[in-house]
C-alpha positions in Angstrom: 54.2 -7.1 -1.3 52.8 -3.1 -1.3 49.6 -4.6 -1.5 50.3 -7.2 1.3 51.3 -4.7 4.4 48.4 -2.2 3.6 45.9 -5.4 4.0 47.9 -5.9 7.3 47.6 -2.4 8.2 44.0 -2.5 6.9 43.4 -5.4 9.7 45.3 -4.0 12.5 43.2 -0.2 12.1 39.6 -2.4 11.4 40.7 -4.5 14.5 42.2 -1.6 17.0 38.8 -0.3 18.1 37.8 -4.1 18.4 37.4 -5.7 21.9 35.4 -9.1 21.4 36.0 -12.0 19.8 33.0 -12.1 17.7 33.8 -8.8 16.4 37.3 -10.2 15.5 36.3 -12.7 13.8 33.3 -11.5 11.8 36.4 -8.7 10.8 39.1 -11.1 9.9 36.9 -13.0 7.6 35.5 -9.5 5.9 39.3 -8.5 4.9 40.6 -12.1 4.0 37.8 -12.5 1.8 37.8 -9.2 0.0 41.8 -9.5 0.5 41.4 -12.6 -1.6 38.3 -12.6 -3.5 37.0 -15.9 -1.9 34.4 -17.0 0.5 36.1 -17.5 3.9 35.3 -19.7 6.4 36.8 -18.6 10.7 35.7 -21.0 13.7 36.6 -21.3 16.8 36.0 -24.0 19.5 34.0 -22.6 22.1 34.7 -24.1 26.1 32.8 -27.1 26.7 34.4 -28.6 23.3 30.8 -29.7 21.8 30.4 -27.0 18.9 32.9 -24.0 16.8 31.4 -20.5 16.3 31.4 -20.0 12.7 31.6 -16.8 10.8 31.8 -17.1 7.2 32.1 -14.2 4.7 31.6 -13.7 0.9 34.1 -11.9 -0.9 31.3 -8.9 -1.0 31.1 -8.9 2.9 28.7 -10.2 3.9 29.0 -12.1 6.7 26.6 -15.4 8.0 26.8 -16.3 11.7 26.2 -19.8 12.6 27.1 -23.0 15.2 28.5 -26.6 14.4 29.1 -29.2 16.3 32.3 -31.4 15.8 31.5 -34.7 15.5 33.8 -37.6 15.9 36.6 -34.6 16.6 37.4 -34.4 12.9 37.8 -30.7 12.7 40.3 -31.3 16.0 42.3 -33.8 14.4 42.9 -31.7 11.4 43.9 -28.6 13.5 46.6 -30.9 16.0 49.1 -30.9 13.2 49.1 -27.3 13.4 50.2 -26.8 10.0 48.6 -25.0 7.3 47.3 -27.3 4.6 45.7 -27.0 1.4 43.2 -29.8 0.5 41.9 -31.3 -2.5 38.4 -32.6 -1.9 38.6 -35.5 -3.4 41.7 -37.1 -1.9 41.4 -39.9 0.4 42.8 -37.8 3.3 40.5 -34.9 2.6 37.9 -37.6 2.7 38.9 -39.3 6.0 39.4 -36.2 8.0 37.0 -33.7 6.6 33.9 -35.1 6.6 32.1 -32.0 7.8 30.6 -28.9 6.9 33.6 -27.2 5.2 32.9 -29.2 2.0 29.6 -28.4 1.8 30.6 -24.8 1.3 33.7 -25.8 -1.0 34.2 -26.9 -4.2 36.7 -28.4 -5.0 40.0 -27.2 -2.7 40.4 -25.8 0.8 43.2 -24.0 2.2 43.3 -24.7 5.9 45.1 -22.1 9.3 45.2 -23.6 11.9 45.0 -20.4 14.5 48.8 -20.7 16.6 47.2 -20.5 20.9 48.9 -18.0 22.7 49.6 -17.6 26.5 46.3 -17.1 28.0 44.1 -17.7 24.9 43.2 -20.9 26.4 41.1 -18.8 29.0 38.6 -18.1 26.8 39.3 -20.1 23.2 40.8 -23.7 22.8 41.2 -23.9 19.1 40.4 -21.8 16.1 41.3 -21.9 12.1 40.5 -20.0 9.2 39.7 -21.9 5.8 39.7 -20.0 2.7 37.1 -21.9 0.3 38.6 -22.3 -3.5 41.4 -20.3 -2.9 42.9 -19.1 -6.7 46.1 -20.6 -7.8 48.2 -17.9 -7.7 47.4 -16.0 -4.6 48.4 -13.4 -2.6 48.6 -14.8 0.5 51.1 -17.7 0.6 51.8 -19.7 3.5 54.6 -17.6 5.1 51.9 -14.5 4.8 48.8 -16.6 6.6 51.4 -17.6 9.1 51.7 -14.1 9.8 47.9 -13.3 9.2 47.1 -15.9 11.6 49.0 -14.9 13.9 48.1 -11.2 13.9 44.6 -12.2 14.2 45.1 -14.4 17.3 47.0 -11.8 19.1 44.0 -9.6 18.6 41.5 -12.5 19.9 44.3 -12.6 22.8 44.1 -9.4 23.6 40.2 -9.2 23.5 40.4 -11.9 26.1 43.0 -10.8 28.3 40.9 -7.0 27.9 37.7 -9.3 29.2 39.6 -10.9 32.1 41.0 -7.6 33.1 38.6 -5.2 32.9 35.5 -7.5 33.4 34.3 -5.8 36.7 34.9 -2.3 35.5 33.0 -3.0 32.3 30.4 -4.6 34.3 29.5 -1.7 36.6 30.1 0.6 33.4 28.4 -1.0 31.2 25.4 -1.2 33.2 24.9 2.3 33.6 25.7 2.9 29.9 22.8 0.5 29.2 20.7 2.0 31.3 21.2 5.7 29.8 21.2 4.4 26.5 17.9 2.6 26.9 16.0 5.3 28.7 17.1 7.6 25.7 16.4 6.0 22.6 13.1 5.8 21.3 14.3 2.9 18.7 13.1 -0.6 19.0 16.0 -1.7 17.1 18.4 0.3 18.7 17.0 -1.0 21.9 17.7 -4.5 20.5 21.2 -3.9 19.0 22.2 -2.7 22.6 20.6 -6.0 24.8 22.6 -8.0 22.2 25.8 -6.4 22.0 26.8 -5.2 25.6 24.5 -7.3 27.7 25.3 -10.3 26.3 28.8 -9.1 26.9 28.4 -8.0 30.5 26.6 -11.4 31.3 29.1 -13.2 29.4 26.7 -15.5 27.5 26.3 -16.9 23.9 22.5 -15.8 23.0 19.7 -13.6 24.7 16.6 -13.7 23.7 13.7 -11.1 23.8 10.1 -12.3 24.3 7.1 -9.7 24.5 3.5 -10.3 25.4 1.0 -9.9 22.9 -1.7 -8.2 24.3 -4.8 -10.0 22.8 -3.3 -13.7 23.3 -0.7 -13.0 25.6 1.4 -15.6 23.9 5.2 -14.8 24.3 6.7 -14.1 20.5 10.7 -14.3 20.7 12.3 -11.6 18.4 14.3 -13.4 16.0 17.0 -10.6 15.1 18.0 -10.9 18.5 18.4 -14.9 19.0 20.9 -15.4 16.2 20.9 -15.7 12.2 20.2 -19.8 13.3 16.6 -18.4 14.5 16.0 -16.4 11.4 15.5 -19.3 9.2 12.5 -20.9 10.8 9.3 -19.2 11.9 8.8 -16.7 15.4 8.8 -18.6 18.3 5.8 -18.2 19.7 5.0 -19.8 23.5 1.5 -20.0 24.7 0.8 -18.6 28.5 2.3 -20.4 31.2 4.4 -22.6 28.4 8.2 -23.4 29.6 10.6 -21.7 31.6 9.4 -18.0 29.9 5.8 -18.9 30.4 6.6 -19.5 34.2 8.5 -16.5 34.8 6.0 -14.2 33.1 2.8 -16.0 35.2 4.9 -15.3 38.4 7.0 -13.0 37.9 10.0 -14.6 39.3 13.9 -14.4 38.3 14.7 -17.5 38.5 18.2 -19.3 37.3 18.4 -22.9 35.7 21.9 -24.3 35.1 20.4 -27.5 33.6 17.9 -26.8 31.0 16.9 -30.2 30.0 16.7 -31.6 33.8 14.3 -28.7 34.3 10.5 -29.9 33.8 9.6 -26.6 32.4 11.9 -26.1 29.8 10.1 -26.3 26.4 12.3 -28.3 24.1 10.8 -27.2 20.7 12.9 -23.8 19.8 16.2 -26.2 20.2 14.6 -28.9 17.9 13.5 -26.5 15.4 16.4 -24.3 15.0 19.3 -26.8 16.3 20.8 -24.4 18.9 21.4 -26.2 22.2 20.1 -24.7 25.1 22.6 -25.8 27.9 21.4 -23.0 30.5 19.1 -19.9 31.1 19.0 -17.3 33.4 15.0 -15.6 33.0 13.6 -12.4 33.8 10.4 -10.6 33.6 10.3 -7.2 32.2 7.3 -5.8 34.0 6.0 -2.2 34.8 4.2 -2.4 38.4 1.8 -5.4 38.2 1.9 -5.2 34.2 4.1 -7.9 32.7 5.0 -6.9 29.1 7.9 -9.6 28.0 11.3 -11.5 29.3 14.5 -11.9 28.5 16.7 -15.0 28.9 20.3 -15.2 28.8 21.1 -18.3 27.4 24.1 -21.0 28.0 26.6 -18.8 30.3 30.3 -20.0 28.8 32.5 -19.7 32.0 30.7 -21.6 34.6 27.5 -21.4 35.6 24.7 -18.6 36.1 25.0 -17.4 39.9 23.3 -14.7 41.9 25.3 -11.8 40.9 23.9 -12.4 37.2 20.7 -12.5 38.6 21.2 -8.9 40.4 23.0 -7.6 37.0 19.8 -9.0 34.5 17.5 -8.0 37.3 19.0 -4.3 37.8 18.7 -4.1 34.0 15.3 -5.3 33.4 13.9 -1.7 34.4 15.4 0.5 31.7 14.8 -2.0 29.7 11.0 -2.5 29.8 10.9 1.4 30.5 12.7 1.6 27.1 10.7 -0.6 25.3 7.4 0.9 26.6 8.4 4.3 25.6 9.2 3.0 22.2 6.1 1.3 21.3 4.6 5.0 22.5 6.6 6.5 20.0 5.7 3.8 17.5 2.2 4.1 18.2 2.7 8.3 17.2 4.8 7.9 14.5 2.4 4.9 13.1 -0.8 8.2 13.9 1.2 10.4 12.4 2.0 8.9 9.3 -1.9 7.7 8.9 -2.8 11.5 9.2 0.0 12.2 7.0 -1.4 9.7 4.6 -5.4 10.9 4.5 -4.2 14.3 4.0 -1.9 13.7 1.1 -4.7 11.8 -0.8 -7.3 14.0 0.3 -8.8 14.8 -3.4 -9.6 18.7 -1.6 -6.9 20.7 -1.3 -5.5 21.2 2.2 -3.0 23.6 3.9 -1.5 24.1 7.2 -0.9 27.5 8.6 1.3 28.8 11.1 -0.8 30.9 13.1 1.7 33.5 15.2 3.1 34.6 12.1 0.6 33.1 8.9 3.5 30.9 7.8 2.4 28.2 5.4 3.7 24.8 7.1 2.8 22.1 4.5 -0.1 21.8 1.4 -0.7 18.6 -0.2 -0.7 17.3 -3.7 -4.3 18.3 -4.4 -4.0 21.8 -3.3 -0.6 22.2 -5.6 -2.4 20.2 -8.6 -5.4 22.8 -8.1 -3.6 26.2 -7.8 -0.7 24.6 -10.5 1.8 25.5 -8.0 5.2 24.0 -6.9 5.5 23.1 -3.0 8.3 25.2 -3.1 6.0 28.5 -4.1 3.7 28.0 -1.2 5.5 26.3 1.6 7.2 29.0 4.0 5.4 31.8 2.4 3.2 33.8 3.9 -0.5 32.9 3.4 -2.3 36.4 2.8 0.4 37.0 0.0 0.7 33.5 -1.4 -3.1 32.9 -1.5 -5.0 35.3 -4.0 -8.7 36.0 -4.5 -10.7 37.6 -6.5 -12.7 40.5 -4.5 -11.8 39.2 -1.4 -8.9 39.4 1.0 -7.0 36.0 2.2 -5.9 37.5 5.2 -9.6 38.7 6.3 -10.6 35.3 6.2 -7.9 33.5 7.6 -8.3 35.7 10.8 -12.0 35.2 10.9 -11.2 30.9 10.9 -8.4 31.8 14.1 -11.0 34.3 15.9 -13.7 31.7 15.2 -11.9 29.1 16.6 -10.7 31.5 20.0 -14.1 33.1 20.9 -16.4 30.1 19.7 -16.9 26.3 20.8 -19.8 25.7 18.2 -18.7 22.4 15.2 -19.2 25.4 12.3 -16.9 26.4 10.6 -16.0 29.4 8.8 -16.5 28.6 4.7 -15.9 31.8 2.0 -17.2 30.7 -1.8 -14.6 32.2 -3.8 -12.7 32.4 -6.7 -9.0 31.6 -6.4 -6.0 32.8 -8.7 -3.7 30.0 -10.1 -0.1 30.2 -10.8 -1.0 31.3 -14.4 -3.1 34.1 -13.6 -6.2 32.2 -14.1 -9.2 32.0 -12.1 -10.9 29.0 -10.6 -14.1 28.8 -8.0 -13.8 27.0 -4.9 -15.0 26.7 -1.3 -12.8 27.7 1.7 -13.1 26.4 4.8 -11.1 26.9 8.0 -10.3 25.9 11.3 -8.1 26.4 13.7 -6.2 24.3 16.1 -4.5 25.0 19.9 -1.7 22.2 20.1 -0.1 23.1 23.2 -3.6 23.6 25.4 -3.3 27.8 24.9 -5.4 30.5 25.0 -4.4 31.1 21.2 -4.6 28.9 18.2 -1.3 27.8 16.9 -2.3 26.4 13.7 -5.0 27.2 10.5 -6.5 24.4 8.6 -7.7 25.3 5.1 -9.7 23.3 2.9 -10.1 24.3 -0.5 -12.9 22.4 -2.6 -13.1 22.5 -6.6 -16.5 24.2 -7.4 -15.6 23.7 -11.2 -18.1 20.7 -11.4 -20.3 21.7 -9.2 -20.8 25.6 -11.6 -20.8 23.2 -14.8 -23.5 21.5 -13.0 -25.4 24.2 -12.5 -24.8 26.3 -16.1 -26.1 22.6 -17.7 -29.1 22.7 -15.2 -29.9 26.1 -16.4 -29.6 25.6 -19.6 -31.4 22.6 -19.3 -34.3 24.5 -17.8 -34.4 27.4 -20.2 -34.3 24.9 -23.1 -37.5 23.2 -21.5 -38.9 26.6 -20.9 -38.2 27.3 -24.9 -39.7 23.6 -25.6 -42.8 24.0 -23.8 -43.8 27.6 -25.1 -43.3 26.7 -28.6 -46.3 23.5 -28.5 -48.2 25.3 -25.6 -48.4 27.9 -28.0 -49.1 26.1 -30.9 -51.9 24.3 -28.9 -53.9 27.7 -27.0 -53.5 29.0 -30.9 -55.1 26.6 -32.7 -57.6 25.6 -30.0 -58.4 29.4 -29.9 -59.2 29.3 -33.7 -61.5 26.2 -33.3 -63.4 28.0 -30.8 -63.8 31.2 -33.2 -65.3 28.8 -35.6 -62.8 27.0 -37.6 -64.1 24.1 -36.0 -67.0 24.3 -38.7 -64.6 24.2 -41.4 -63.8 20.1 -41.7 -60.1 20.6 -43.4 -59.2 23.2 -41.1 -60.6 21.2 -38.0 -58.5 18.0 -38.9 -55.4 19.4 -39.5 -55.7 22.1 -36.4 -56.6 19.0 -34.6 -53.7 16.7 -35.9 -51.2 19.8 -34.8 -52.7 20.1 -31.6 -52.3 15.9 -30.9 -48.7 16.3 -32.2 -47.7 18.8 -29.9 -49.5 17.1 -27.3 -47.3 14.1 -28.0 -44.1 16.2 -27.9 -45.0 17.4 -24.5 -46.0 14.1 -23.1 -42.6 13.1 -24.6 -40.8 15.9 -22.3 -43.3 15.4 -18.8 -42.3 11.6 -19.5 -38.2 12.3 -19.7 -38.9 14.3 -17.0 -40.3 11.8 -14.5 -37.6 9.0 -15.4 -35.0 11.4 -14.3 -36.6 12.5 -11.3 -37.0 8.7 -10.6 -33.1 8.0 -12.3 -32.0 10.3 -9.1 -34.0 9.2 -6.8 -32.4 5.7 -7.2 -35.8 4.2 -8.1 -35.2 2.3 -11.3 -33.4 -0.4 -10.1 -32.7 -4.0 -11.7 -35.6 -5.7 -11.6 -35.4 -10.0 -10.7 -37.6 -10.6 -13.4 -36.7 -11.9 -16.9 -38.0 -10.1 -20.0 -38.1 -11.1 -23.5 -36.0 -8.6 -25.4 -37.8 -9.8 -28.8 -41.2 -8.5 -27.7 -39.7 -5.6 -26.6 -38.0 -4.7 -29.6 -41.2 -5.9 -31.7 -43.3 -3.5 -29.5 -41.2 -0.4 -30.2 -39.9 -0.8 -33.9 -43.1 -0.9 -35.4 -44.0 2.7 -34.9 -40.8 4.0 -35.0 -40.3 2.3 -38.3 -43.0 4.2 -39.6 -41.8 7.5 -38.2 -38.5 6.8 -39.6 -40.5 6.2 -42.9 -42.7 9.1 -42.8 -39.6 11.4 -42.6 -38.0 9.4 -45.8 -35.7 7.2 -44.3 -35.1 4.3 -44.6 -35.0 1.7 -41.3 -33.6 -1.6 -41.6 -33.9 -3.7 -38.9 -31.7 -8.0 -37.8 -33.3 -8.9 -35.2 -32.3 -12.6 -34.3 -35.8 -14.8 -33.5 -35.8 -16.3 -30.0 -33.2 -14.3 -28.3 -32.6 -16.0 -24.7 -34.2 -13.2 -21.8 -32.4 -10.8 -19.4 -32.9 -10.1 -16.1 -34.2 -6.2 -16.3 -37.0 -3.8 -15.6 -38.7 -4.1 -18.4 -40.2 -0.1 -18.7 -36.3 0.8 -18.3 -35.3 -1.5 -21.5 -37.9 0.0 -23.4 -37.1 3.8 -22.4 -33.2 2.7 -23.7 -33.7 1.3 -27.0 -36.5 3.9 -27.8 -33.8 6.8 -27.3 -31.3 5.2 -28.4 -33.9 4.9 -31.7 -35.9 8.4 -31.6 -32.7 10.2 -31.5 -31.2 8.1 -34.9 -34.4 9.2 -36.3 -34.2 12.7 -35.5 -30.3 13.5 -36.3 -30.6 11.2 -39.3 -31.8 13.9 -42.2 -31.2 11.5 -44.9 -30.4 8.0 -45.1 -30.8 4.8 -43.2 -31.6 3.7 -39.4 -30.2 0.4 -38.9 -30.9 -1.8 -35.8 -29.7 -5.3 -34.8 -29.9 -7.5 -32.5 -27.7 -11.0 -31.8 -26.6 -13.2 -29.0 -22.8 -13.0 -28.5 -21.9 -15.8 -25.5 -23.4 -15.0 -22.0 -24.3 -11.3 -23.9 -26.8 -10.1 -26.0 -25.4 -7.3 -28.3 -27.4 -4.9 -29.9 -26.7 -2.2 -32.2 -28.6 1.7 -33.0 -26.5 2.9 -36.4 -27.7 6.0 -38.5 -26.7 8.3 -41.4 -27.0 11.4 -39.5 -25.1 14.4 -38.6 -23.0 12.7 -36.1 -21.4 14.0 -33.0 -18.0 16.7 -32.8 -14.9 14.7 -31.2 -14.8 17.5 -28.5 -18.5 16.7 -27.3 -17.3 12.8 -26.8 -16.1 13.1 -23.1 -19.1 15.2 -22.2 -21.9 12.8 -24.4 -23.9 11.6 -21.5 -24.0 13.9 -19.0 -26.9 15.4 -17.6 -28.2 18.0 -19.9 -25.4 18.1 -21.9 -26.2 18.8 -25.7 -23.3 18.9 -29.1 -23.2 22.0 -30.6 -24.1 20.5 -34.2 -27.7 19.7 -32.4 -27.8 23.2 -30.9 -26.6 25.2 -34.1 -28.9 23.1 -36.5 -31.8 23.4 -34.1 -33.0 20.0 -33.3 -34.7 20.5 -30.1 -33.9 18.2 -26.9 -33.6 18.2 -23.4 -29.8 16.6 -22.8 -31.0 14.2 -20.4 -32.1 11.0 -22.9 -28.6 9.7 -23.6 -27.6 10.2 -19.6 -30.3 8.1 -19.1 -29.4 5.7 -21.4 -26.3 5.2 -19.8 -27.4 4.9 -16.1 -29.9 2.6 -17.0 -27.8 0.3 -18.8 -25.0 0.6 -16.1 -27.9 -0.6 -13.8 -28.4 -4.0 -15.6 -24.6 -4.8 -16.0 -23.8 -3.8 -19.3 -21.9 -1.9 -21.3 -22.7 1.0 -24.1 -20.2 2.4 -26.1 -20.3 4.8 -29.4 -18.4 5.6 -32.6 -19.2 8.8 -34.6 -17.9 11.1 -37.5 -19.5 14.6 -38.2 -21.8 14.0 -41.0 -21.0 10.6 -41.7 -23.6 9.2 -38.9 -23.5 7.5 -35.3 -23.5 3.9 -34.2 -24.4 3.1 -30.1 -23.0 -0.6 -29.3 -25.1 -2.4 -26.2 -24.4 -5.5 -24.4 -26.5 -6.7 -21.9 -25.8 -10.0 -20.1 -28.0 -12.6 -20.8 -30.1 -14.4 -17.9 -29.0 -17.4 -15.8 -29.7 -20.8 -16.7 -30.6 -19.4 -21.0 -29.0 -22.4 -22.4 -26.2 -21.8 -25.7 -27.9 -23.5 -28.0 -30.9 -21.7 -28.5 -31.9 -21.2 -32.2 -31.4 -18.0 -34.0 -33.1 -17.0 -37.1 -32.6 -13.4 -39.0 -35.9 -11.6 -40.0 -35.1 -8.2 -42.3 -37.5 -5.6 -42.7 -37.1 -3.2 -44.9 -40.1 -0.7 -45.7 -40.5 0.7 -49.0 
């Protein structure tokens, strides 16, 4: 019984601040159902008879809004014997009388309140009930305690009504300047919505209102759902086409105009009633336009007392102003919060590091992920600090600069900006090199900057860049003195007479051609990456025959490999189908890939393959040789790059074969990946795709050759 009164106190403090019906209701059927953990069901009849307002709420409270009609008076007859009842489904009087949409909700019972009508409820509400779907057995609310339930919820929905009927001209004139303040202040779609439905529909005293704005490309009239009713939400937009019913009319002229009769009126477009069910009865239309500019209209829809007169159309029209100021000045606010977060956006995933600076007082406003990822910094450590303490650099002052990007941007109009190359200290005390740039910005049209942007950009790659390029030059340098040397030497000692001596001759001769080779070899890696950068290998259309490529090459390498004692195995399947490629670029890959086996192989086997695999060709490059350190896997083909085991055992090189191996195998569409242990050798795994149109079921034969 404790339990009992606080749910009626519970009601009575929900409900005291509570002057509509519809507020009632949705209320009454919250605290039932959590009251009584079941789905419950309140209606009431509206006027005209034809259809009850339903709210229904789950025992969570959540509360669905809808209309129904009561055919054949069933739901009347049950609610003249004024007595509550508790129904099985399946009895024959549960049958006869409730054929209708109470048992579609229920399952098997239904406890039926009829709502008692008290003096002057009949004003505004005929009949009501409340239905409590599957009530439990043993429940808390008996019938003695829903008498008294129901009752304390009519008084409430009497005393809304006689509040309405007595106050209706002072909440009119109130309300209308509350709306008006209230629209001109809020900068909130939704809130502008939540107020047109709530105290307009109240002040016109109608059942709906619907919103309608203009699209500006099609100028088609789309109806905002949220605001028509949770009927509306189940079915797409309403969308009306120019000059299409009574919205389309009153936005082409824009005209109020009033229509008491919607289905006698020619230009009433009957589709929104047909899709959603709602019956439109009457309308009362107005445009919301600024000067000649129509943006949308709003209808209120089926009046319940009576019929729309001229002072609703004075009310809606006096209105319409705040209104369509308020919604303009919201999509302007839109419009810069929708900027603001895009700018917000491309600086957060800026990959430079960015910060904003206060410039009165050099407070740090905001930094972004990059900057904090670069400096290994929390946003905490940087934000609201001052910038010529935060930011450190080595041989150079912070501050200096950041008052040379706000004098810069004071004294100068010219699109330069200040840049320092620098290096910057991390949160750990290390140092890392990157390129500043500022600029400044005046946001409120002064004669002073307000604000600093900084830019810092990572120079890491770009100094790795430029160490590899050096030592890629000083390694050429050291490669071309040794056989330029080797060549002015011996070509020196033919000219002093050695030339007479035959031995001497050939084998000074036979140096001179090898070094000759080995500098060819460099002039020619040379040009392919000058070309490589330049973007000038490219995939050619053509098809070429990998097997005569592969023929071409092996042979002499083969020999090479067998001049130097190793042995060179080669699977090359016989009629391989052809790939679309430039055929000088294929070549340049696999001899690489081939002439470096051989030359970090000091003992043991080169092996080669080749196979179709599918739609690819695969082929593989595996040796014996020294193999590559784990650590030099990430950097393996980059430009110039070269493992310390090649460096420290003194094969020479250049670093740019394997890089171009890479790029030109990316070029044709296929892949290149490598396995390696230190000493144990290196395999290289290609896959190129094969042409168009090669046909699967080409024949494949295996020819070994293995030199003595």
């Amino acid at each position: 019984m404790k339990d009992l009164h606080l749910f009626w106190e519970k009601i009575a403090q929900e409900l005291t601040g509570i002057f509509d019906t519809h507020g009632v209701c949705a209320s009454i059927a919250q605290q039932v159902a959590s009251f009584t953990h079941s789905s419950v069901v309140v209606g009431l009849l509206e006027p005209t008879g034809q259809y009850y307002d339903i709210w229904q709420s789950d025992p969570k409270g959540i509360i669905y809004q809808d209309r129904w009609r009561d055919q054949k008076g069933q739901i009347d007859e049950t609610l003249n014997t004024g007595k509550i009842e508790r129904l099985n489904k399946y009895t024959q009087r549960a049958k006869s009388l409730l054929t209708n949409p109470l048992w579609q909700m229920a399952e098997n019972n239904l406890l039926l309140v009829p709502l008692p009508q008290p003096h002057g409820m009949h004003k505004i509400i005929d009949k009501g009930f409340m239905a409590i779907l599957d009530p439990a057995e043993v429940s808390p609310l008996n019938e003695d305690n829903l008498l008294v339930t129901s009752q304390l919820f009519t008084a409430y929905i009497e005393r809304a009504a006689l509040r309405y009927e007595r106050d209706r001209q002072a909440i009119e004139f109130a309300l209308t300047s509350e709306i008006s303040q209230s629209l001109t202040s809020t900068l909130n779609l939704q809130e502008i919505f939540a107020q047109v439905s709530a105290d307009m529909r109240r002040i016109l005293d109608v059942e709906s209102l619907s919103l309608g704005l203009i699209d500006p490309e099609t100028q088609n009239i789309i109806f905002i759902p949220e605001l028509m009713g949770s009927m509306f939400l189940e079915i797409p937009p309403i969308t009306l086409p120019p000059g299409e019913g009574i919205a389309g009319w009153v936005a082409q002229n824009k005209e109020t105009i009033i229509v008491n009769d919607a289905y006698s009126d020619d230009r009433f477009s009957q589709s929104s009633d047909q899709e959603s069910g709602f019956q439109t009865r009457s309308i009362l239309c107005v445009p919301l336009q600024e000067k000649d500019r129509v943006i949308g209209i709003m209808e209120a829809i089926n009046k319940r007392h009576g019929e729309f007169t001229e002072h609703d159309k004075k009310l809606l029209d006096a209105l319409s102003g705040p209104l369509t100021a308020a919604i303009i000045n919201a999509e302007l606010h839109g419009n810069t919060i929708s900027e603001k977060r895009r700018i917000e956006t491309i600086f957060q995933s800026m990959s430079e590091g960015v910060m904003t600076i206060h410039a009165p007082d050099g407070i740090i406003t905001e930094v972004n992920d990059a900057l904090l990822s670069l400096l290994r910094a929390e946003r905490d450590d940087l934000v609201g600090a001052e910038a010529a303490k935060a930011i450190k650099i080595r041989d150079n002052n912070f501050g200096e600069f950041l008052q040379e990007v706000l004098d810069h941007g004071q004294s100068s109009r010219r699109s330069d900006h200040p840049q320092l190359a620098c290096e910057i200290r991390r949160s750990d005390h290390s140092f890392i090199p990157v390129l500043s740039s500022g600029a400044s910005v005046n946001l409120r049209n002064r004669d002073e900057p307000t604000e600093a942007i900084i830019v810092f950009s990572d120079l890491t790659a770009v100094r790795e860049v430029e160490r590899m390029r050096d030592d890629f030059f000083h390694g050429i340098v050291h490669e071309l003195r040794t056989p330029l040397a080797l060549i002015l030497m011996y070509a020196r000692l033919l000219l002093q007479g050695a030339i007479n001596d035959e031995e001497k001759s050939q084998r000074f001769l036979t140096t001179i051609a090898n070094e000759s080779d080995r500098l060819q070899t460099m002039v020619r890696q040379m040009l392919q990456l000058a070309k490589l950068e330049a973007q000038e290998i490219q995939r050619s259309s053509a098809e070429v025959n990998l097997n005569d490529v592969l023929t071409e090459m092996i042979e002499p390498l083969a020999d090479k490999a067998t001049e130097k004692g190793l042995t060179f195995i080669q699977r090359i399947e016989n009629e391989l189908p052809p790939i679309v490629a430039d055929r000088d670029t294929i070549y340049l890959i696999f001899k690489n890939l081939i002439e470096n086996a051989i030359k970090f192989t000091l003992e043991g086997a080169i092996r080669v393959s080749a196979k179709r695999e599918g739609q690819m060709i695969s082929i593989v490059v595996k040796d014996d040789g020294i193999g590559i350190p784990e650590e030099a896997m990430p950097n393996l083909f980059r430009r110039f790059f070269r493992a310390r085991t090649a460096v420290e055992r003194g094969i020479a090189g250049t670093g740019i074969g394997l890089y171009m191996v890479k790029e030109g195998i990316e070029k044709h569409r296929g892949t290149l990946d490598v396995e390696s242990k230190v000493n144990e050798g290196t395999t290289f795994y290609v896959k190129l795709p094969v042409a168009p149109g090669a046909t699967s079921d080409q024949v494949s034969k295996t020819s070994a050759k293995v030199p003595a």
